[in-house]
C-alpha positions as CSV (number, residue, x, y, z in Angstrom):
1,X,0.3,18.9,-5.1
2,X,-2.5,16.1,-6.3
3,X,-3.8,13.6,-4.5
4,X,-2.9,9.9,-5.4
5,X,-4.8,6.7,-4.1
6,X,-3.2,3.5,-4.0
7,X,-4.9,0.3,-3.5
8,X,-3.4,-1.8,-0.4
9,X,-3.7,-5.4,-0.2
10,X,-4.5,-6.5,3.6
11,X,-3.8,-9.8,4.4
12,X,-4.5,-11.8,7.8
13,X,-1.6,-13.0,9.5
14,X,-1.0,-15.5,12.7
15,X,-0.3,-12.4,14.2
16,X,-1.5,-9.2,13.2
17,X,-1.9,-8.1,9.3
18,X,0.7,-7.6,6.3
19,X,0.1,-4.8,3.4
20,X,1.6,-4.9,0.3
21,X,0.7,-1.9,-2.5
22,X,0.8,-3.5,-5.7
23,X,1.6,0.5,-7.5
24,X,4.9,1.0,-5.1
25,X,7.1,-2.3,-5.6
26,X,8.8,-3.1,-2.8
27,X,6.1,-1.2,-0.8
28,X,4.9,-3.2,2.2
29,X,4.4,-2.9,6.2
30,X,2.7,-5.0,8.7
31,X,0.6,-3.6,12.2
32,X,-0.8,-6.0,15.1
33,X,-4.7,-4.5,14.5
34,X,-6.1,-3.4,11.1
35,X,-5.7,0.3,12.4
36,X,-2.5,0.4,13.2
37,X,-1.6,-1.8,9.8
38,X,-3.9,1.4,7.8
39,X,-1.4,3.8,9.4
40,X,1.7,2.1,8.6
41,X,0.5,1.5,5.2
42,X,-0.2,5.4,4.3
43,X,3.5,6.1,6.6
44,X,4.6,3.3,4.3
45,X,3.4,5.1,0.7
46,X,4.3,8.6,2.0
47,X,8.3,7.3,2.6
48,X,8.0,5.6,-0.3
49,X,7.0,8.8,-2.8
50,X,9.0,11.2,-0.7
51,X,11.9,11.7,-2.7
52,X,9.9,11.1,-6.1
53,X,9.0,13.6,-8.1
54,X,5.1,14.1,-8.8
55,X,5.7,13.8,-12.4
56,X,7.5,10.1,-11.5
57,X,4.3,8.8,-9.3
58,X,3.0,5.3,-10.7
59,X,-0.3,5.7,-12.1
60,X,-2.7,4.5,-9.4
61,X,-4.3,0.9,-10.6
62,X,-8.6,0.5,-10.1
63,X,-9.0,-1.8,-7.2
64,X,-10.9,-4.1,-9.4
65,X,-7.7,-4.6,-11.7
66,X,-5.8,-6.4,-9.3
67,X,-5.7,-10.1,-9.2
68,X,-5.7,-11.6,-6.2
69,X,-4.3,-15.0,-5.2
70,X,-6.6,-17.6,-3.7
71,X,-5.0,-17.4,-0.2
C-alpha cells in the first residue's frame, strides 16, 4: 500500500479549530487545540478512504493549488 498526502485546511474557530480536506469532499472534523484537530483530521481521512479502493484514491492536490478564501 502507497502513501497518500492530503492537504488539510485549518481554520481558527471561537472555540477550537475546523479542518476541511479539499481531495475528500465531505471530509471535515474539528478538535479544541491544533493537536487534537491534526489527529481527528488523519482519523478523519483514514475513515474516509477505508472502504475505497487504492486504485479509487483522489489524486492528492500541491498545497499551493488550493485557493484559499480571504477569511
Amino acid at each position: 500500500m502507497s502513501k497518500y498526502y492530503y492537504p488539510a485546511i485549518f481554520m481558527i474557530e471561537e472555540v477550537g479549530y475546523s479542518v476541511i480536506v479539499p481531495d475528500l469532499p465531505g471530509c471535515f472534523t474539528q478538535g479544541d487545540t491544533i493537536e487534537e484537530a491534526a489527529e481527528m483530521a488523519k482519523e478523519a481521512m483514514g475513515l474516509y478512504l477505508e472502504d475505497t479502493p487504492e486504485e479509487e484514491y483522489a489524486k492528492p492536490s500541491k498545497p499551493q493549488d488550493i485557493e484559499l478564501e480571504d477569511n
